[in-house]
Structures are given as C-alpha cells and as structure tokens.
Phi, psi and omega in degrees: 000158193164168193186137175251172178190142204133163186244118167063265158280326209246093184235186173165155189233173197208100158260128201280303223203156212220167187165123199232142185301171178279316170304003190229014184291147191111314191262019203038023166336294162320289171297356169292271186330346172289288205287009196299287187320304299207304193265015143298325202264019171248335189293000000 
C-alpha cells in the first residue's frame, strides 16, 4: 500500500506496507519490489 503526490517533477511517493503470501516469503520478493519501485520513481 502507498500513494503518490505531487505534480510533474516535483513528487514523491510513501509506501506504507509491502505484503508477500506466506507461501512465497523468503524468496525476496518484497525487496525486489522495493527495489523496482526505488529505480521507477528515479527516472
């Protein structure tokens, strides 16, 4: 969960909470996902 806010250059976004099934924990998902979101919000 997370939202972004701002207009055009000037934005930024706040993820509150990341949530992986239990059957898939472990497998660094989450942090994939982090680190995905991390290089989209730099281009």
């Amino acid at each position: 969960m997370g939202k972004a806010e701002g207009e055009r250059e000037n934005w930024h976004g706040h993820v509150t909470a990341v949530t992986v099934a239990p059957t898939y924990r472990r497998l660094r998902l989450a942090a994939r996902m982090m680190q995905t979101l991390e290089h989209i919000s730099e281009m």
